[in-house]
Chimera marker file (.cmm) of the C-alpha trace (Angstrom):
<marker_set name="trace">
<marker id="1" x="0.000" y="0.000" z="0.000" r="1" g="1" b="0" radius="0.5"/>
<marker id="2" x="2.429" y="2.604" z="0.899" r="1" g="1" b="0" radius="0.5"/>
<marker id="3" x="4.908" y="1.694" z="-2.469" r="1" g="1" b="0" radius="0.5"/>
<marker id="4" x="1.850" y="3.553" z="-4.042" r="1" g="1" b="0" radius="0.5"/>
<marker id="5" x="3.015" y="6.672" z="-2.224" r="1" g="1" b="0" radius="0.5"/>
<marker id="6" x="7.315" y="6.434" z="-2.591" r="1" g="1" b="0" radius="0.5"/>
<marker id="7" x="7.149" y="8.692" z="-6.021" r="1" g="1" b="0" radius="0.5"/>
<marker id="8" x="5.167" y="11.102" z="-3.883" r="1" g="1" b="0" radius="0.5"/>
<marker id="9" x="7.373" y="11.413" z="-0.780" r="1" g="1" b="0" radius="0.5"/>
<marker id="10" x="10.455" y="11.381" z="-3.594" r="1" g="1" b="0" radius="0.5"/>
<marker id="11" x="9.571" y="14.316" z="-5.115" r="1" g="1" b="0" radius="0.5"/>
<marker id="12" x="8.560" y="16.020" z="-1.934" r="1" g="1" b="0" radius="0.5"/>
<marker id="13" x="11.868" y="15.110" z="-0.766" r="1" g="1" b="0" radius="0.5"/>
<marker id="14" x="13.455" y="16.493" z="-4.107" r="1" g="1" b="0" radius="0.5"/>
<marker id="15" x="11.569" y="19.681" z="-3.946" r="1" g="1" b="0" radius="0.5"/>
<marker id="16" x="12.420" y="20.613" z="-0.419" r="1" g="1" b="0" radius="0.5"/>
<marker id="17" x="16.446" y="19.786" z="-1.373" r="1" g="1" b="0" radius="0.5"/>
<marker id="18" x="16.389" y="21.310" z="-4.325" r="1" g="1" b="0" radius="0.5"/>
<marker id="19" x="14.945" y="24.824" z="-2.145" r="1" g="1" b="0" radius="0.5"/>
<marker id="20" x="17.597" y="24.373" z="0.707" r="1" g="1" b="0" radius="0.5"/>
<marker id="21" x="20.624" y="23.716" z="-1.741" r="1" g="1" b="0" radius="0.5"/>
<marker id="22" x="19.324" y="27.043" z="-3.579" r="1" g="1" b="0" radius="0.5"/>
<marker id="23" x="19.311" y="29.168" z="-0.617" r="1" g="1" b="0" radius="0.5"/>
<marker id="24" x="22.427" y="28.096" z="0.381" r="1" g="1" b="0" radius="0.5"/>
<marker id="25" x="23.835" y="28.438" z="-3.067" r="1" g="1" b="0" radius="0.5"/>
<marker id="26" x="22.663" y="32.044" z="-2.212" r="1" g="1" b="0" radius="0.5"/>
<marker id="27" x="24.292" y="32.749" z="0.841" r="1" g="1" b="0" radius="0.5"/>
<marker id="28" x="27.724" y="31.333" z="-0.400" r="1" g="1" b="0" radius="0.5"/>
<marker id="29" x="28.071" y="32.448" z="-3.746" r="1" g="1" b="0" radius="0.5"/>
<marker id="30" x="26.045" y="35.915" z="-3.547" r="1" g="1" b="0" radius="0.5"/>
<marker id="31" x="27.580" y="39.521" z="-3.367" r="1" g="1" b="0" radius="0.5"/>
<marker id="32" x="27.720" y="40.734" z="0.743" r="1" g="1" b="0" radius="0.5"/>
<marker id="33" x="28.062" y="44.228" z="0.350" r="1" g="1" b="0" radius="0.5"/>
<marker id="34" x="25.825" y="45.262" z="3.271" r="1" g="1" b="0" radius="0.5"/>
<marker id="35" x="24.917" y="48.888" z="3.967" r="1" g="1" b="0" radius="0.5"/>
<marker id="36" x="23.487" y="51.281" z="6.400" r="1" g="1" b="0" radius="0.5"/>
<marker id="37" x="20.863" y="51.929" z="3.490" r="1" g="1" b="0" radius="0.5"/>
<marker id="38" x="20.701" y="48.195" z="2.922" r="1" g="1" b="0" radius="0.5"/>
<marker id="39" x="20.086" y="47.381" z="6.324" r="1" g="1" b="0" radius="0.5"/>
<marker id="40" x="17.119" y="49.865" z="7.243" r="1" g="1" b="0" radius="0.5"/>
<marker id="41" x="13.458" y="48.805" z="7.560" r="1" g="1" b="0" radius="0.5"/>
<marker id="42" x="11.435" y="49.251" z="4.370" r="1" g="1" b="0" radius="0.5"/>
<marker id="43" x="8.231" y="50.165" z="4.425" r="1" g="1" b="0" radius="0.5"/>
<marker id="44" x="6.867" y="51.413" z="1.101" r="1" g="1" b="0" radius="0.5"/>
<marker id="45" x="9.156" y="53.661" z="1.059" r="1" g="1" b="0" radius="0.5"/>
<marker id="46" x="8.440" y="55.622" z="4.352" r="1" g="1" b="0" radius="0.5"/>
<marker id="47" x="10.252" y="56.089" z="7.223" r="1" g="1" b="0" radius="0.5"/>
<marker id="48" x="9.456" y="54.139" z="10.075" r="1" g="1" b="0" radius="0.5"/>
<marker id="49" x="7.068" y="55.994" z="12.588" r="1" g="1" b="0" radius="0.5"/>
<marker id="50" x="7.093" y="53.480" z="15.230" r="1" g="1" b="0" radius="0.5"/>
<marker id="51" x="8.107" y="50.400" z="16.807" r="1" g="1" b="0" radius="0.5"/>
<marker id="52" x="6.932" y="47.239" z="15.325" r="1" g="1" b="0" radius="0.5"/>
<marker id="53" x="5.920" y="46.225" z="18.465" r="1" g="1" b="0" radius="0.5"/>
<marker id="54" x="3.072" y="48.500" z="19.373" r="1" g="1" b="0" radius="0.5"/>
<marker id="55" x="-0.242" y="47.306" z="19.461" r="1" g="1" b="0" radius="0.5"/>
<marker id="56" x="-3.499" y="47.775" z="16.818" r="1" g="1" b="0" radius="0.5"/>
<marker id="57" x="-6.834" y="48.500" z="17.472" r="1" g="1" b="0" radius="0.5"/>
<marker id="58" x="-9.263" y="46.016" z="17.812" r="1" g="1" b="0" radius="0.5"/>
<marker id="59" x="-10.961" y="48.160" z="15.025" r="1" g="1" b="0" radius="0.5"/>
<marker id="60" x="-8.487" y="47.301" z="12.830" r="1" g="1" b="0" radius="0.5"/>
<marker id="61" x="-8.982" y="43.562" z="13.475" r="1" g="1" b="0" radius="0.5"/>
<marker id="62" x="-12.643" y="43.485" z="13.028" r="1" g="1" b="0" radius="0.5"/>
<marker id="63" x="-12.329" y="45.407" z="9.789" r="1" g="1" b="0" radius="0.5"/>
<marker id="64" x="-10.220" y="42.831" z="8.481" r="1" g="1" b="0" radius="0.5"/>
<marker id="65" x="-12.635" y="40.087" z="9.775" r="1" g="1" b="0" radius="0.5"/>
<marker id="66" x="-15.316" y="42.181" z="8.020" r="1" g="1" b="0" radius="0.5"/>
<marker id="67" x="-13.488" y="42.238" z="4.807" r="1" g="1" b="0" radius="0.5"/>
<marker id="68" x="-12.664" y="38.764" z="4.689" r="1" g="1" b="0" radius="0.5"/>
<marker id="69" x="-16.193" y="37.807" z="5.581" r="1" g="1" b="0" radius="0.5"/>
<marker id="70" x="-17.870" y="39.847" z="3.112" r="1" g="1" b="0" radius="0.5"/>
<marker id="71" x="-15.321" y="38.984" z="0.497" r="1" g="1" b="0" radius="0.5"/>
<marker id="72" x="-15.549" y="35.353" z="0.649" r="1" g="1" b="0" radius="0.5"/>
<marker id="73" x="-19.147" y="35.225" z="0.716" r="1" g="1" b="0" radius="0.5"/>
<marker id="74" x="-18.783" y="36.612" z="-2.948" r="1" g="1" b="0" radius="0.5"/>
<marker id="75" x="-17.031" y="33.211" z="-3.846" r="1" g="1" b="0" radius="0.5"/>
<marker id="76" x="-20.025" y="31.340" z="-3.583" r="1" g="1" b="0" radius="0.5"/>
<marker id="77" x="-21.675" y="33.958" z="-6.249" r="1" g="1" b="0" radius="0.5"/>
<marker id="78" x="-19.279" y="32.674" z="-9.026" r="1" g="1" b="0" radius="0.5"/>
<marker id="79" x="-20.243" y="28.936" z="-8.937" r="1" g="1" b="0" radius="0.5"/>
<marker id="80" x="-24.256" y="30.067" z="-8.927" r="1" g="1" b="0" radius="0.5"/>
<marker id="81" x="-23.869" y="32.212" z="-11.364" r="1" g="1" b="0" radius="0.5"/>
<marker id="82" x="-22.002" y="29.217" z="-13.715" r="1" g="1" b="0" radius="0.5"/>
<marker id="83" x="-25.245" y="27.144" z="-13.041" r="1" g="1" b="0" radius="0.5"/>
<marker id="84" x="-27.608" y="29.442" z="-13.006" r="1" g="1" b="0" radius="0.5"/>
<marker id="85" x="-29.618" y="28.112" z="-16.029" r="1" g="1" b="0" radius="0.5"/>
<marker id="86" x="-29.638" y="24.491" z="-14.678" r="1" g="1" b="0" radius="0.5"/>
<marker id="87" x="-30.588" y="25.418" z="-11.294" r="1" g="1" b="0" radius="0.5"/>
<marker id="88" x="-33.923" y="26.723" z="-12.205" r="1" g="1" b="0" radius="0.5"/>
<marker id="89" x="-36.465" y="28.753" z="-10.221" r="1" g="1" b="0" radius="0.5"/>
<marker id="90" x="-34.935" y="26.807" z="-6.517" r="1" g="1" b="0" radius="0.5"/>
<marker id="91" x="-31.097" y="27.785" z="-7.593" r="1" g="1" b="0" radius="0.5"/>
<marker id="92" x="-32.942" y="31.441" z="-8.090" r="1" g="1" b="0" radius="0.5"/>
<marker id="93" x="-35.011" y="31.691" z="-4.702" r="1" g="1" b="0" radius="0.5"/>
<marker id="94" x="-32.086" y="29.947" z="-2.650" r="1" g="1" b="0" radius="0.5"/>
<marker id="95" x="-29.266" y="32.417" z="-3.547" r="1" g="1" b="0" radius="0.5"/>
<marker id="96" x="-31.734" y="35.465" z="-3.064" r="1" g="1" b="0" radius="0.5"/>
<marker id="97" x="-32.156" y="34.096" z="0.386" r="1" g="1" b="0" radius="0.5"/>
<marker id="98" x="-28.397" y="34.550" z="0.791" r="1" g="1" b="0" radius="0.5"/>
<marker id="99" x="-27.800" y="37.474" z="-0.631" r="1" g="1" b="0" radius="0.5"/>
<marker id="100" x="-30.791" y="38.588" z="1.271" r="1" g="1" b="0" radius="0.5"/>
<marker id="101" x="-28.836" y="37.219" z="4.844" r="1" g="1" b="0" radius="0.5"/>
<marker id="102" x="-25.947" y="39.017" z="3.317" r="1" g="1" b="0" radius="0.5"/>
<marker id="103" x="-27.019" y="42.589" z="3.178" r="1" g="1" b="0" radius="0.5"/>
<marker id="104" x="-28.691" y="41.800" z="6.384" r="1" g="1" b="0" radius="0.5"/>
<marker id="105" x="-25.554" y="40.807" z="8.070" r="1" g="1" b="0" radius="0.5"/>
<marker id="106" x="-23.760" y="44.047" z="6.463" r="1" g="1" b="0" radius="0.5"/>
<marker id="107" x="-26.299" y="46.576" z="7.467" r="1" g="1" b="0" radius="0.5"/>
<marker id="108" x="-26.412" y="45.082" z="11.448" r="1" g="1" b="0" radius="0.5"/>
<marker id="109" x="-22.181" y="45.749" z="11.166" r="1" g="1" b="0" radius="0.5"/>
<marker id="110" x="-23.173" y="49.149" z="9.499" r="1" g="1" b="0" radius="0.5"/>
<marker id="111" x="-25.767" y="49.999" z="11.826" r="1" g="1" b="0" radius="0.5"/>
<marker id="112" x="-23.273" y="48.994" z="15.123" r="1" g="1" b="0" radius="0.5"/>
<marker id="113" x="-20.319" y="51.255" z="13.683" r="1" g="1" b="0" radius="0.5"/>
<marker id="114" x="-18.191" y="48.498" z="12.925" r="1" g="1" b="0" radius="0.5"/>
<marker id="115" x="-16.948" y="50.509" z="9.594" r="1" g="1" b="0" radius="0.5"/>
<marker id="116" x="-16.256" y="53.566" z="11.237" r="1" g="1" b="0" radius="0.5"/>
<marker id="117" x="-12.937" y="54.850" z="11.705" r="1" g="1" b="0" radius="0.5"/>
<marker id="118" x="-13.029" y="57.706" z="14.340" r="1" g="1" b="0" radius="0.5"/>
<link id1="1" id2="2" r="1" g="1" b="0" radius="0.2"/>
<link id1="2" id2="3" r="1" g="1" b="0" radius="0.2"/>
<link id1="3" id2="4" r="1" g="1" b="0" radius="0.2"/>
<link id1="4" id2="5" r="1" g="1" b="0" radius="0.2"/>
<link id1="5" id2="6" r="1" g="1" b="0" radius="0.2"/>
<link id1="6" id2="7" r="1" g="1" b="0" radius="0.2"/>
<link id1="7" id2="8" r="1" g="1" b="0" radius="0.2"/>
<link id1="8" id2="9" r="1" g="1" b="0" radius="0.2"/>
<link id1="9" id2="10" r="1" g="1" b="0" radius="0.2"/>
<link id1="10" id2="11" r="1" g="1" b="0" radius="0.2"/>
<link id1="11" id2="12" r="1" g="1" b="0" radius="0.2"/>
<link id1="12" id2="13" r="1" g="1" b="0" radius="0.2"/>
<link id1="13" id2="14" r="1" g="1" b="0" radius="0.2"/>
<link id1="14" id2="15" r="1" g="1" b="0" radius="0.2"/>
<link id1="15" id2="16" r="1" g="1" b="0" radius="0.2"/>
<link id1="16" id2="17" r="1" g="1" b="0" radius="0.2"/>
<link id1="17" id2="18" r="1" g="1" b="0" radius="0.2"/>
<link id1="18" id2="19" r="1" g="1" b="0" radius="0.2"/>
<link id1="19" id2="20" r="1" g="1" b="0" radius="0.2"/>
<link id1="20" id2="21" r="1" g="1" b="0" radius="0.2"/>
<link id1="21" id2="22" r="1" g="1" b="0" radius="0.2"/>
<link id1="22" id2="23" r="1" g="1" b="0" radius="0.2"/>
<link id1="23" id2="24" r="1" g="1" b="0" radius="0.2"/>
<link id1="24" id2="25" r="1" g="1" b="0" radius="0.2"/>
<link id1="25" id2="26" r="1" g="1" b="0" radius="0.2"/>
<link id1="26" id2="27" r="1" g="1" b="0" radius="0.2"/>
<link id1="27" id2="28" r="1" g="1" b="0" radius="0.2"/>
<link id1="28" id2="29" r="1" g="1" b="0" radius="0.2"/>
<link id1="29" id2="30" r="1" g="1" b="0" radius="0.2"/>
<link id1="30" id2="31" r="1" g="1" b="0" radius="0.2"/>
<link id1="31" id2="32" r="1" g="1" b="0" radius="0.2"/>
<link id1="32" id2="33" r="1" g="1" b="0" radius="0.2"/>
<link id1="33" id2="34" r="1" g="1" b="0" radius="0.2"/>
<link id1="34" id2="35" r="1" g="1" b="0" radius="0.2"/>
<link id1="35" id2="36" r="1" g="1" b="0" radius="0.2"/>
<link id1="36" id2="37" r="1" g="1" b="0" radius="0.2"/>
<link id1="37" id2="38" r="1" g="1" b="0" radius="0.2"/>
<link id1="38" id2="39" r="1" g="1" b="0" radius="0.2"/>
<link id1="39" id2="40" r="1" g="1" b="0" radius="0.2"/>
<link id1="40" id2="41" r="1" g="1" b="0" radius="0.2"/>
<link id1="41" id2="42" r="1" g="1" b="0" radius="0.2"/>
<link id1="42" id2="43" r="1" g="1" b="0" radius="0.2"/>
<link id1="43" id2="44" r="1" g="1" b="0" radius="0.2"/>
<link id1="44" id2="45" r="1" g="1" b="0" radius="0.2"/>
<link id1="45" id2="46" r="1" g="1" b="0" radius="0.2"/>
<link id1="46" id2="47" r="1" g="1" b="0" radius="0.2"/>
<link id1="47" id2="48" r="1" g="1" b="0" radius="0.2"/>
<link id1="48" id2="49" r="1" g="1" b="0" radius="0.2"/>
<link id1="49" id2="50" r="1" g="1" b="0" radius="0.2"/>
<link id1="50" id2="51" r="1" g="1" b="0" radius="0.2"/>
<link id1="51" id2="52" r="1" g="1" b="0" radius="0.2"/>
<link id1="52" id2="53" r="1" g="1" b="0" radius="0.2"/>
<link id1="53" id2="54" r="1" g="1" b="0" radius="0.2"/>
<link id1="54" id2="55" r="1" g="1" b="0" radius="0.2"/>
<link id1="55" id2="56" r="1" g="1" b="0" radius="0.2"/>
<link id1="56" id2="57" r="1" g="1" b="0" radius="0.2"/>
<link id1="57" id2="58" r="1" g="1" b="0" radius="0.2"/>
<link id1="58" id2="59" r="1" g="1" b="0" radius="0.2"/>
<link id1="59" id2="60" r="1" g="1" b="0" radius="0.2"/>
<link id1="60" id2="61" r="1" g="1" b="0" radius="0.2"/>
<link id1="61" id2="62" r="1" g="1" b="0" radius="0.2"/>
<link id1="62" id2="63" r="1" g="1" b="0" radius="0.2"/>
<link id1="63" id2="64" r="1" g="1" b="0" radius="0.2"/>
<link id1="64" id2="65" r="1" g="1" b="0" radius="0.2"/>
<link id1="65" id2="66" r="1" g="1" b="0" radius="0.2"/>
<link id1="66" id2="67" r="1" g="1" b="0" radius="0.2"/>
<link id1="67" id2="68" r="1" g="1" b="0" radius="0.2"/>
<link id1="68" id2="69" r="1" g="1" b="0" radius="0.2"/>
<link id1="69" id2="70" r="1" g="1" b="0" radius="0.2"/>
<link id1="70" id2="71" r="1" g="1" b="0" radius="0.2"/>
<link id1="71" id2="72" r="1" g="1" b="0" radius="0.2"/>
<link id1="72" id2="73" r="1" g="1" b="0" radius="0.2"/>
<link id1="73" id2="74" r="1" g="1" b="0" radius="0.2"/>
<link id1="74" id2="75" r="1" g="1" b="0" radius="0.2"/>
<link id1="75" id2="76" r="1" g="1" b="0" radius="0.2"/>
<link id1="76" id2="77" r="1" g="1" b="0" radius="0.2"/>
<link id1="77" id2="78" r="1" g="1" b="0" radius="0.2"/>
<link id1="78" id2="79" r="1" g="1" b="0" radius="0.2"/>
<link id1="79" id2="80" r="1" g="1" b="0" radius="0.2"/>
<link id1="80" id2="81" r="1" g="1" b="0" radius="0.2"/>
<link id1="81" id2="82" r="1" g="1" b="0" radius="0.2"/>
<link id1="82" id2="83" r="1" g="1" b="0" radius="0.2"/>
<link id1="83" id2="84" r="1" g="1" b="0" radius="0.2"/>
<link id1="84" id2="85" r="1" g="1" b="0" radius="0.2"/>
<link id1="85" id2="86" r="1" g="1" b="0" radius="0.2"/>
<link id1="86" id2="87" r="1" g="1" b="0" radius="0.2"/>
<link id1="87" id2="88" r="1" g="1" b="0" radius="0.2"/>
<link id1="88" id2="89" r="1" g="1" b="0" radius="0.2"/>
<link id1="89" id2="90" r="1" g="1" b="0" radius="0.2"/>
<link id1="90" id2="91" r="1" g="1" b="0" radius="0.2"/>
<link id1="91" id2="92" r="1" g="1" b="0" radius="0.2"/>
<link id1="92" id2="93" r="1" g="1" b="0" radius="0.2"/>
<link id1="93" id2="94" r="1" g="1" b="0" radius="0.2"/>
<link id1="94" id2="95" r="1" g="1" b="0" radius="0.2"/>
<link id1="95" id2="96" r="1" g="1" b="0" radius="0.2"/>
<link id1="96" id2="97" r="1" g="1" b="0" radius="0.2"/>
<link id1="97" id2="98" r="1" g="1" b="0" radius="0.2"/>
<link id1="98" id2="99" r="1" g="1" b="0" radius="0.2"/>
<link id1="99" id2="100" r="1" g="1" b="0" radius="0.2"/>
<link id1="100" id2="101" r="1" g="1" b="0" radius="0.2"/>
<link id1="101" id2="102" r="1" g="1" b="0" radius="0.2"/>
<link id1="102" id2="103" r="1" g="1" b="0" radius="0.2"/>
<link id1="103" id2="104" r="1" g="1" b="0" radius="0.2"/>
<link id1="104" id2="105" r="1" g="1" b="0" radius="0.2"/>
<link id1="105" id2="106" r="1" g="1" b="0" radius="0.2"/>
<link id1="106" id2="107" r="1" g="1" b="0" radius="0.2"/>
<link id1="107" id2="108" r="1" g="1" b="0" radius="0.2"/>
<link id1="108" id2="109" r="1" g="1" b="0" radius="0.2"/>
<link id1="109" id2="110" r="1" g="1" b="0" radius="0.2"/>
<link id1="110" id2="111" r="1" g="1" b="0" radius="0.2"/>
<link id1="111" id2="112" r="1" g="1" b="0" radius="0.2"/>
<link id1="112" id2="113" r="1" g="1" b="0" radius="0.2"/>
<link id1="113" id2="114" r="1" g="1" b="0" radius="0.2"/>
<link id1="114" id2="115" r="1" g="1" b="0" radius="0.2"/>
<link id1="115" id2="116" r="1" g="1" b="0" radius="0.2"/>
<link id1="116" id2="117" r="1" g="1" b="0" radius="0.2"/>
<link id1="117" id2="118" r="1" g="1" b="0" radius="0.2"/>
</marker_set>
């Protein structure tokens, strides 16, 4: 049973070689010319304000809960929309029901002032 799975765990094993001998491949072979300017924190091209280690708002959390909620629900839109010839008048009705629970759910996070950003 498991002689089914050798070419599996050979490439695997290949792959993961293959990724270590490049890095290290890297690290001996590649230019070290380190720099002040080199060694600075990037951030898109800004200075650094802070520390990395301060804390966010637990607004900023639940807006990215939002967004990821809201944006995922949108997957399930695609595949309906695919079918929605051969799902008929139930594929119709059922999907309005979710959109409906949808814009529900987003107006109830509207109307609690999870989008604002005093």
């Amino acid at each position: 049973m498991l002689d089914n799975y050798i070419p599996i765990f050979l490439m695997i094993a290949v792959g993961v070689l293959f990724g270590i001998i490049m890095v290290k491949l890297n690290e001996w072979l590649g230019p070290k010319r380190p720099s002040e300017e080199k060694l600075t924190t990037y951030e898109s091209g800004m200075e650094p304000v802070r520390t990395a280690r301060e804390r966010f708002s637990v607004k900023f959390y639940l807006v990215a809960v939002l967004f990821i909620l809201f944006d995922i629900e949108v997957v399930f839109l695609y595949p309906w929309a695919v079918s929605f010839k051969s799902l008929g008048w139930l594929g119709f009705v059922t999907m309005t029901v979710f959109v409906v629970i949808l814009f529900l759910g987003f107006v109830y996070v509207w109307r609690k002032g999870a989008l604002e950003w005093d």
